[in-house]
N, C-alpha and C positions, 0 to 999 in steps of 0.2 A: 733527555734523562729527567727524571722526576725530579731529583735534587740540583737548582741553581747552583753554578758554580761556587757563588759569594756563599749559600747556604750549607753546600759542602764543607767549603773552609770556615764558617764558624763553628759548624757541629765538631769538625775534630780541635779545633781550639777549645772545646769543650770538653772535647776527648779527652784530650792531652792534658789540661788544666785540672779533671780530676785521673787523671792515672793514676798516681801514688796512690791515691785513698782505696781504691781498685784492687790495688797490687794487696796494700793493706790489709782488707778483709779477709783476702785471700790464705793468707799467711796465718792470722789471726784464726781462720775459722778451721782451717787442715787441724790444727792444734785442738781444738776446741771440737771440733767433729770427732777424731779419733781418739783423744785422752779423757773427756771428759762426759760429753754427751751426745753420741754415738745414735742414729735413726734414720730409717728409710729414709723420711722427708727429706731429712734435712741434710744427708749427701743429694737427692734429688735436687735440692736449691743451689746445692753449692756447686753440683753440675752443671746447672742451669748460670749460676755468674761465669764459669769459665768458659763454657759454648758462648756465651756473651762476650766476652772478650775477643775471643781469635774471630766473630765475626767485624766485631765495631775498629780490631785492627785492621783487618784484611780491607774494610771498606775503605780507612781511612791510610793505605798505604805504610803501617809500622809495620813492616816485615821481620824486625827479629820479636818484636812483641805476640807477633800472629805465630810466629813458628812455635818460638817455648809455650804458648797456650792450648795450639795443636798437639803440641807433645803430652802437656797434663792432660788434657783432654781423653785424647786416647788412652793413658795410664788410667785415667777413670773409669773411662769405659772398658776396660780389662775387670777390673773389681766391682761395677755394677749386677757383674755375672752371680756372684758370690752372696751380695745385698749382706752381709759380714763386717763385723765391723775388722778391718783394717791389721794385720799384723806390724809388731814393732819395726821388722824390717819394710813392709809396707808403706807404713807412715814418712819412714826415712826417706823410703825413694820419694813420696810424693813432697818432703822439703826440700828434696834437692831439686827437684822441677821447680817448684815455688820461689828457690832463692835464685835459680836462673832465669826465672820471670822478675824477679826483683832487680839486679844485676842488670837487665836489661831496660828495665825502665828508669833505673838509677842514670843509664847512659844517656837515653832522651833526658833525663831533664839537666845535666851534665852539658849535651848540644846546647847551643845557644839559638832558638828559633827566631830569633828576630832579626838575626844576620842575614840581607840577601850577598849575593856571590856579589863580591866586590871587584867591577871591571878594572879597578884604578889602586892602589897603594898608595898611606899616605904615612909618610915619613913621622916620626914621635918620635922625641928624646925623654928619655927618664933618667932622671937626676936621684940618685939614692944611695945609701952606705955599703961597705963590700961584703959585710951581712945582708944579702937582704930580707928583709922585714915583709914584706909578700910575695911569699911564695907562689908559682900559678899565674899569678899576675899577667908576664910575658908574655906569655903563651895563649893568655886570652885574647891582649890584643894583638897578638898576630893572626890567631882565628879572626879577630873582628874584621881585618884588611890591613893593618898597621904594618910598617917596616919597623922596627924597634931598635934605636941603637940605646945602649945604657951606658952610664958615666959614673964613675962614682968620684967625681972632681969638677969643680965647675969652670975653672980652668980649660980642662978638656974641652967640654961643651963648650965655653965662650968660641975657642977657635973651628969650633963645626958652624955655629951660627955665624961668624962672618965670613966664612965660605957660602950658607946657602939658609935659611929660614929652612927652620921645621913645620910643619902643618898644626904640630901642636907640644908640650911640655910637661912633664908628668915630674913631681919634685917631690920627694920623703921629707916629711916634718920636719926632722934631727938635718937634710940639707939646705933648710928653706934661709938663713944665715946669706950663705955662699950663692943664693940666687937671687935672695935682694940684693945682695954687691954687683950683682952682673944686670940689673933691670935698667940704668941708661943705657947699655949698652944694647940690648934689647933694643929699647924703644926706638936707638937711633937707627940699626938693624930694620926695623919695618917699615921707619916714616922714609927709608932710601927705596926697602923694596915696595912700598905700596901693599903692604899686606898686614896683617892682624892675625900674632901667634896667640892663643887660648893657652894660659899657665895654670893646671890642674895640681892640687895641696893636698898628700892625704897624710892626715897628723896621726903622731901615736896617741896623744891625750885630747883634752879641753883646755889647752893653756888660753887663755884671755891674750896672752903677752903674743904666745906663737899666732894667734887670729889676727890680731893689728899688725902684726908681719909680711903677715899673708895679704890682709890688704893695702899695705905699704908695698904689694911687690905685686900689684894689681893682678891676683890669685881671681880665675874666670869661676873657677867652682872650691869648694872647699869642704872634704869628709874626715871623717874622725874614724881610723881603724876600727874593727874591722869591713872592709868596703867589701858587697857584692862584685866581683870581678866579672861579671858578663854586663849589671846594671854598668857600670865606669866604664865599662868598653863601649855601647851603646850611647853611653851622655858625650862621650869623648867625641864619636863619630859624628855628631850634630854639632856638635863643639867648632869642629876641624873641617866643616862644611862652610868652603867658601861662598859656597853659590848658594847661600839662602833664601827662601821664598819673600819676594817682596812685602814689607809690610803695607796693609791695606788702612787707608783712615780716612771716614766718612767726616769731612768737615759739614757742619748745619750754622748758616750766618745768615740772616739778611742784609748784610751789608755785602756787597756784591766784592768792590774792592779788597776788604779785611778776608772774605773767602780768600780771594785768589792771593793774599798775600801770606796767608798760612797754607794756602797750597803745594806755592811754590814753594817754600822753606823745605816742608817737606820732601817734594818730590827731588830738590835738591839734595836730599839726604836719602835717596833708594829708594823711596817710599809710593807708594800708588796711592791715588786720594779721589773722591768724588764729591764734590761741592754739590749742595743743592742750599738754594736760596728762600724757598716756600718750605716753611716746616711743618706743613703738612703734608710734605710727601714723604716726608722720613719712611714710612712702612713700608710703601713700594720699594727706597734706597735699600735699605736693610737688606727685604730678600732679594733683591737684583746684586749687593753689592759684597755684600755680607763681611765685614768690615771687623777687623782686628780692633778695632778703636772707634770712640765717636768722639769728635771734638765740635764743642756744639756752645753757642752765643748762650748767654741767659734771658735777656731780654729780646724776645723778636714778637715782631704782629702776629695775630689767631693762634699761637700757641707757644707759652714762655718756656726756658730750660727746664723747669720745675716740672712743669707738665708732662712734657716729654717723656723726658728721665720716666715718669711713671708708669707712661704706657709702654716703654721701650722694655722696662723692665716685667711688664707682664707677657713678655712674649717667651714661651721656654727658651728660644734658642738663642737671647742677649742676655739671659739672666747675668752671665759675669762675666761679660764684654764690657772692657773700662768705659767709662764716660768719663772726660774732662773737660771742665766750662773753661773757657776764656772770654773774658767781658773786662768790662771798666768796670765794673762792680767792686770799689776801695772799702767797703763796709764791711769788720769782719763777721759780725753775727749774721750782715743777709748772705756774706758767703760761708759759712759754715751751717745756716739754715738751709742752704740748695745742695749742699752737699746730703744733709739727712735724706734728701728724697733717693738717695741711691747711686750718686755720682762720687770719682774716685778720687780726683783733684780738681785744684782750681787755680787759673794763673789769671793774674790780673793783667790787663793790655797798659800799655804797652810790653809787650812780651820780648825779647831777646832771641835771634835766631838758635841761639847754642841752648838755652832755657826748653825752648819749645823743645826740641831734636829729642835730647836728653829726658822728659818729662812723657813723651810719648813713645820711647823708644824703652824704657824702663817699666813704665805700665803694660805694654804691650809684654815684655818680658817674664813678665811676674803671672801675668795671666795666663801666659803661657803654661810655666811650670805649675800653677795649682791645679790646671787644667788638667795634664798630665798624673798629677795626682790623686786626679778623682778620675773613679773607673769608668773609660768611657763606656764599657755594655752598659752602665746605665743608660744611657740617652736616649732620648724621647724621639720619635719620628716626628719633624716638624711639621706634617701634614694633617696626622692622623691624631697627633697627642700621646695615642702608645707607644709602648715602648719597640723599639728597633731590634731587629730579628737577633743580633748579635745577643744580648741579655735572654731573649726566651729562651732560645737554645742553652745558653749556659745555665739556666733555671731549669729544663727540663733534663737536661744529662746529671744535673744535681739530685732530683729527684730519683731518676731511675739508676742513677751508680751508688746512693747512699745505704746504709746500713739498713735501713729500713723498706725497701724498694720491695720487697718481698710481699708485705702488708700494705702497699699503695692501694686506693680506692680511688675513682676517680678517671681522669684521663682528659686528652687534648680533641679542641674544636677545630677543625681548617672551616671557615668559615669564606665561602665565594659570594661576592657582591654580586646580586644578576641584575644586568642592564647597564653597568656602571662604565663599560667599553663602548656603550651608545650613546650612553650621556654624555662621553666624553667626545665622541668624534660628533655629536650632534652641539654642544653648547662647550665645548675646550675644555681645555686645562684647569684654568681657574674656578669654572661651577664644580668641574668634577672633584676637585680639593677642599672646597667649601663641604659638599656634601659627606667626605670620606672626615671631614673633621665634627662635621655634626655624629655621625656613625661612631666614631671614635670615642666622642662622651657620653651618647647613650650606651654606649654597650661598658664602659666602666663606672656608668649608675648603676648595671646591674650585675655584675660578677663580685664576687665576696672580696675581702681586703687581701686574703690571701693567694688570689687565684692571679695569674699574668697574662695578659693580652698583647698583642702584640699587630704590628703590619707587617705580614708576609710579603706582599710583592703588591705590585699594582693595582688587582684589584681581590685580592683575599687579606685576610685577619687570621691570626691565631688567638686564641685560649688555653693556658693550662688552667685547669680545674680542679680543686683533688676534694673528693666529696666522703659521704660515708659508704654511698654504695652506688650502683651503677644509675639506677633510675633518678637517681639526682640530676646526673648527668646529662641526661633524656630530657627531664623538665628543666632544666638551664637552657639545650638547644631551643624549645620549644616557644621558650618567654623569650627570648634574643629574638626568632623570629617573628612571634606576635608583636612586641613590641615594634621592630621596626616597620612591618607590616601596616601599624597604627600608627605610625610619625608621621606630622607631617611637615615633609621638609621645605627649607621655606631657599630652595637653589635653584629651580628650575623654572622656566614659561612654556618648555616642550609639554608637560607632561607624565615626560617617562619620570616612576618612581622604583625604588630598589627594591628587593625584597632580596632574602637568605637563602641559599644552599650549603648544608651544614654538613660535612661529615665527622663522623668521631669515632678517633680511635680509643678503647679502651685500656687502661694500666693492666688489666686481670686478664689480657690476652696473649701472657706469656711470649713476648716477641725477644732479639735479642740486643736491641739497641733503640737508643732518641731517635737516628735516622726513621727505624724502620715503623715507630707510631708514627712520626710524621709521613711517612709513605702510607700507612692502612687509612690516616686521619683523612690522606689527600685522594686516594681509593674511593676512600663512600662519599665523601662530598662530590666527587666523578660521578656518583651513581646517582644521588642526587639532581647535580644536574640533568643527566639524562631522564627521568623524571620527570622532568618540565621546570622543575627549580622551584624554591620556597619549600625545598623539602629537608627534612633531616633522617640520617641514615647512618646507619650502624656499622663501621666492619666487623667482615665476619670471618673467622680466621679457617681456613680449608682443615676442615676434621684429614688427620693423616690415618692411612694404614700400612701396615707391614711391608707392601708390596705394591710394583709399578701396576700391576695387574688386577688388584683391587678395586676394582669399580671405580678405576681410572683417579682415584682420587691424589694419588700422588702425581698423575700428570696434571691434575689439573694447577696442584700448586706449584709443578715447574713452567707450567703456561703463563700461568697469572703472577712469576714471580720475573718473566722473560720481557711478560709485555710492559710491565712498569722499571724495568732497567734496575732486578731487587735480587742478582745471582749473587751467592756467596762464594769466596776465594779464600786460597791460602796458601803460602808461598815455598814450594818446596827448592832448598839450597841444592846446590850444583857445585858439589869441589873438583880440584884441579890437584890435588894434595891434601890431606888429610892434615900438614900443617897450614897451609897457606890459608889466604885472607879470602873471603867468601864474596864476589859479587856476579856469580850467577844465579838467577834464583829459576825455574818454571813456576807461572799459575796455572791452579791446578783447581779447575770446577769442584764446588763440594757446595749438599743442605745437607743440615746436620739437624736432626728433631730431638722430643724426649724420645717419642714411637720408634723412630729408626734413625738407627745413631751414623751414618752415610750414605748417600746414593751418590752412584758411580759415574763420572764426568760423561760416563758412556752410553749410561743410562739418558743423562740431562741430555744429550745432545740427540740421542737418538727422538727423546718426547719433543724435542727443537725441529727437526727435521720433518714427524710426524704431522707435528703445528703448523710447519712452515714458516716457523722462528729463529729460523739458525741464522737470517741475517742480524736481527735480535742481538742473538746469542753473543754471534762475533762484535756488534757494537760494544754490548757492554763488556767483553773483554778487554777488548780494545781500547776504550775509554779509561779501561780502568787500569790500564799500562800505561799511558801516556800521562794519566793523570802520578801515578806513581814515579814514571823514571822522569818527568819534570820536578817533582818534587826532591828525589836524589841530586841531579843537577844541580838543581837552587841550595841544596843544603853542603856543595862540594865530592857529596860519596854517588856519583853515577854509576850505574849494575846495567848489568844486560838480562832482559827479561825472553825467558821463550814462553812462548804463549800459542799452542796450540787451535787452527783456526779452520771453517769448512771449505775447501776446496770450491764447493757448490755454491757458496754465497760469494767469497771471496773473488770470483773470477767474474761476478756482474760488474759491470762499466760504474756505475753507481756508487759503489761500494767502494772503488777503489778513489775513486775523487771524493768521497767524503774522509775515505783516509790521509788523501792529500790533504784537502784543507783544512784538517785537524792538523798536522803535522806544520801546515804553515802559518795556522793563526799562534800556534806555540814556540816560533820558531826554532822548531826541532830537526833536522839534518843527520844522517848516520846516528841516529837513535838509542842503538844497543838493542832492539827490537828484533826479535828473529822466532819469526813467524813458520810452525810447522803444520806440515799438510800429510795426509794422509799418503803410504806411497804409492799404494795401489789405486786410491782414486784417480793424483799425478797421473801416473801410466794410461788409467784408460780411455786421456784424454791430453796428449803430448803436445799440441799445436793450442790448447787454450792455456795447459799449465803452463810453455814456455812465455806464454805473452803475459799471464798476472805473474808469474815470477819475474820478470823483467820489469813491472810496471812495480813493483813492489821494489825491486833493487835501486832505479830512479829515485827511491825515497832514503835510500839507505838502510835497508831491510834486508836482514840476511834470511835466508830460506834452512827450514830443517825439516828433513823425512823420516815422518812416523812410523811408527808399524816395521822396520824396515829387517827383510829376513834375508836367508841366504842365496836368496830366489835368482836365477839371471835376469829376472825383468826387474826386480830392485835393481843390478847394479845398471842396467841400462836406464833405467829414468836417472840415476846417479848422474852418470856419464854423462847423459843428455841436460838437463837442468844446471848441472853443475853446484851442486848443494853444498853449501857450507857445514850443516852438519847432518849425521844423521843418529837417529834414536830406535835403536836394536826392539824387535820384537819380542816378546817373552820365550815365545818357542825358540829364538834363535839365543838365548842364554842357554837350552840343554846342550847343545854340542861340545864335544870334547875341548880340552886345554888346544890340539893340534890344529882342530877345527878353527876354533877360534884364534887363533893366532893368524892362518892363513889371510881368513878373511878381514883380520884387521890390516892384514897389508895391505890386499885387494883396495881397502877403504881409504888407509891414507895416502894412496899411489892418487886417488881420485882428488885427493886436499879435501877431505871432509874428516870435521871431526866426529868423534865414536859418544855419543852421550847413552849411559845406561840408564833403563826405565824404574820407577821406584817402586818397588815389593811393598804391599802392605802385610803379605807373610811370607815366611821364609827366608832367604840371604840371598844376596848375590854372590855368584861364583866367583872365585877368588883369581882364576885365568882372566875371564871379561872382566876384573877391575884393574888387575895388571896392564891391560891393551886400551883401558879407555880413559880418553882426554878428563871426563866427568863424571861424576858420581855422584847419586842423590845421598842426601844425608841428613840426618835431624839433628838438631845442636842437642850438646850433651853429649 
């Protein structure tokens, strides 16, 4: 698939992170389209963000988000007909879509995403008044993985904690009185069990008084209502983590002995250490060791503390990694002098083993949390100097979901290093990161202040650019290339030098997401290379017309949208009851254009089959169920997806082992996956269907037949296959109420369930929705 798994998952962190503002526009501009300033255009753009949406859902797995954007969508497209501006009732219905797109996104950002499924429960007590004072609270850390019990007595609680230590303590300001009373009892409580309870304070006020309380009653964290209740659940879970990653601390001594005696201390207290005695190795230590802490002499031969300290800190990735000196150094101005160089304490020797522990175990701590507190998308790729893919992405989704995305000029570089996979197996690792860091600063001499560069993957770069107009564009690729083309790098003895392959997608080519420029960006630099490389190239977006049969040009962009793994989906629900809770969904093939506002799954697979795509086809469906009901899973809410698939590709040997080992590098087992085939292909080939439907059941895949009519050879492949469910043909929704009743006994006599097919016009008869297990349905 074109998009890396990690690259997937930042873009919809990206997704996700501007939703609301998304939703916003949206809301904002219905309002402002119909009441105020009303025009072709500009419902054409406002078409244009919602077609945006339900694809960048659908890619990224938000199924209630994809369905209410399918729904406005289509409501738009009803009124596009009209090109009218909008009546009062008109408008109405389109806010009630809008506030069910809101509602819905309200609920993602509600979910807590940073919670994975927690194998284990860990016990909390919360100490609070029989008011309580945060409301929600409870409930969040129980989402988080928490057993919660509450007290509103500390009394109470004393007699739970000498039965058995909590994992951790959560105490209301107005109780924190009644918990300092109980803190020897505590302390004697953990130094019996060998364990360390974390006591979390969240105050009503700023009292100074209730603070020294707090740390009189050795309080692990300390907030001031009103507290983010997912943020506290998430600190509390690191809090209540017994098994924390050891801390790592590069000791630098030339004294060999004084090493190993601060070593030991250390690693006597949990800690991992690497002593090196030449301090001039520190830069290999660093990235070999990569170190929570440096603890490092002041005086040693060929190169002092002072020294150090300088160059340590011109490396991006220790800028605010503590350094603490320990030396004989009694003099306070020379040691308050080596601290200026950018060191964080300083202990004098003879040092104390509790001194040391404490001093490095506290700086380490604090580091931590500021760390924490600066965004990591910013971070630099330590190779390259650029910035790390997580930040482009979130810069370019900013770009294209902002209020102004309409009027973007400009657009994104994929830039392919050529030769740089020979440099590397010809001279290693090491030349070949030498070279990508030289590469790295020439190309941010020459891009503007405002533009983002980036390292894609091993041997490509990105650029976002945003210019006045396109041919800017063109001459940026052009000078990146010349330039590097004229460097001369001073890494190699082979030889071999790089040169550029640039593709670029443009902002002005109306696409419907970050994903899919970076998919057109990675398209022409493809072409490029084929080329011969050192070339820069354009995409170019497949002019559409009306029709499959138009000088073939709409197959062409379901060819060239199959071979780069770039189909669009959307998730049609599956009820069981018209009240019940919703988790069957079908995907359901769809491109949606300005030119032609659907083509039909029927269509896309027939131009698949024509190609001899359909194995294509079925990957990326496939992929993109697994990548979805994994993500259900992780999140607690698992759905069974049906996912319609070719019988003809499905039944190659090939095909089904790479479905295995998807299914096992995920360890996914009885999946919720239930895979339909067509019934009449089934039938006219009984002895290969029986063996891929049974190589699919193996995996825990349920089978559903398509198409399926009144016919006796539908119920004989039934029979035979033994199908879990099946899904009625359109002809066989004309038959009578009598008709249909029959044949739904016939079916459940067979134990398959009845799923009806979804009408884009007209209704379903009200007999086959009486008789059937499911029914498609759009919310609202």
């Amino acid at each position: 698939m074109p998009i890396e798994n990690d690259a997937r998952q930042e873009l919809k962190e990206a997704f996700l992170k501007h939703l609301p503002r998304r939703v916003k526009y949206l809301e904002d501009g219905w309002t402002r389209l119909c009441k105020l300033s009303w025009s072709s255009h500009d419902f054409d753009s406002y078409l244009k963000r919602v077609h945006e949406l339900a694809g960048s859902s659908g890619r990224f797995g938000q199924i209630g988000i994809n369905q209410c954007s399918i729904q406005l969508e289509r409501f738009l497209n009803t009124l596009d007909e009209a090109r009218s501006q909008p009546s009062d009732f008109q408008y109405q219905a389109g806010m009630n879509l809008v506030a069910q797109l809101r509602e819905e996104a309200n609920r993602i950002e509600a979910v807590d995403q940073t919670f994975p499924t927690r194998s284990e429960k860990r016990r909390l007590f919360y100490l609070r008044p029989v008011d309580n004072p945060h409301p929600g609270l409870e409930s969040e850390l129980k989402n988080a993985g928490f057993n919660v019990l509450t007290f509103m007595d500390a009394d109470d609680m004393e007699g739970e904690v000498q039965k058995r230590l909590p994992d951790g303590i959560i105490v209301d300001g107005d109780m924190l009185p009644q918990m300092y009373s109980m803190t020897p009892l505590l302390k004697s409580a953990q130094d019996r069990q060998h364990a360390k309870v974390p006591v979390v304070c969240i105050a009503g006020n700023r009292s100074l008084e209730l603070r020294l309380m707090a740390i009189r009653t050795n309080v692990a964290a300390y907030y001031v209502a009103p507290v983010d209740s997912r943020t506290l659940a998430q600190e509390l879970w690191e809090l209540t983590n017994r098994e924390q990653m050891q801390y790592r601390v590069l000791v630098i001594e030339d004294d060999i002995s004084q090493a190993q005696f601060a070593s030991a201390i250390l690693q006597k207290a949990g800690m991992k250490t690497l002593s090196i005695t030449q301090p001039l190795q520190v830069l290999d230590a660093l990235g070999r060791f990569k170190p929570d802490l440096i603890l490092m002499d002041l005086y040693m031969p060929d190169a002092n503390g002072n020294e150090l300290t300088t160059v340590i800190r011109e490396h991006p990735d220790f800028v605010v990694t503590p350094i603490v000196f320990l030396s004989g150094e009694k003099n306070r101005e020379k040691q308050l002098d080596a601290l200026s160089y950018g060191a964080d304490d300083f202990l004098s020797k003879p040092v104390s083993p509790t001194q040391l522990i404490s001093t490095v175990s506290n700086r380490i701590k604090r580091s931590q949390v500021l760390q924490k507190r600066t965004s990591l998308s910013t971070s630099r790729d330590p190779v390259s100097g650029l910035y790390n893919p997580g930040y482009f992405f979130e810069q370019l989704d900013d770009l294209m979901s902002g209020d102004q995305a309409d009027l973007l000029h400009g657009g994104m570089l994929h830039i392919h290093i050529d030769r740089l996979e020979k440099i590397r197996q010809a001279e290693g690792e090491e030349v070949a990161s030498r070279l990508l860091a030289e590469l790295g600063t020439l190309i941010a001499q020459q891009i503007e202040v405002q533009d983002v560069a980036c390292r894609l993957n091993d041997n490509s770069l990105g650029v976002i650019a945003s210019r006045p107009d396109d041919d800017n564009i063109l001459q940026l690729a052009e000078k990146l290339r010349s330039k590097v083309e004229q460097y001369l790098f001073a890494h190699s003895a082979s030889g071999l030098t790089p040169t550029l392959s640039i593709g670029i997608g443009l902002f002005t080519n109306q696409r419907d997401e970050a994903s899919t420029l970076l998919l057109e960006a990675a398209r022409a630099c493809k072409d490029a290379q084929q080329l011969g490389g050192n070339q820069s190239c354009v995409y170019s977006p497949v002019v559409l017309s009306s029709s499959l049969a138009a000088g073939g040009q709409m197959a062409a962009l379901i060819i060239e949208s199959l071979t780069h793994g770039d189909i669009r989906t959307f998730f049609q629900p599956l009820i069981e009851s018209p009240d019940g809770e919703i988790t069957h969904f079908e995907i359901v093939l769809n491109i949606m254009t300005p030119e032609v506002s659907e083509v039909s799954a029927q269509d896309i697979r027939e131009v698949a089959r024509q190609a001899e795509k359909l194995s294509l086809l079925d990957r990326c469906l496939l992929e993109q169920s697994l990548n979805i009901m994994e993500q259900q899973r992780t999140s607690g809410e698992p759905v069974t997806l049906f996912v319609e698939l070719s019988f003809e590709s499905m039944k190659q040997p090939k095909q089904i082992v790479w479905l295995r080992d998807q299914l096992r590098s995920r360890q996914m087992v009885g999946t919720g996956l239930v895979a339909g085939f067509n019934t009449q292909e089934l039938g006219a080939s009984p002895t290969e269907a029986k063996a891929t439907v049974n190589a699919l059941r193996q995996m825990g895949i349920e089978i559903s037949l398509t198409g399926f009519s009144a016919s006796k050879n539908a119920f004989q492949v039934l029979h035979y296959l033994k199908a879990e469910h099946i899904r009625l043909a359109a002809e066989t929704l004309k038959v009578e109420s009598s008709s249909a009743r029959k044949l739904a006994t016939l079916i459940k006599k067979l134990h398959a369930r009845i799923v009806l097919p979804y009408m884009e016009t007209g209704t379903l008869p009200p007999h086959w929705i009486a008789e059937a297990d499911l029914v498609p349905s759009m919310p609202g």
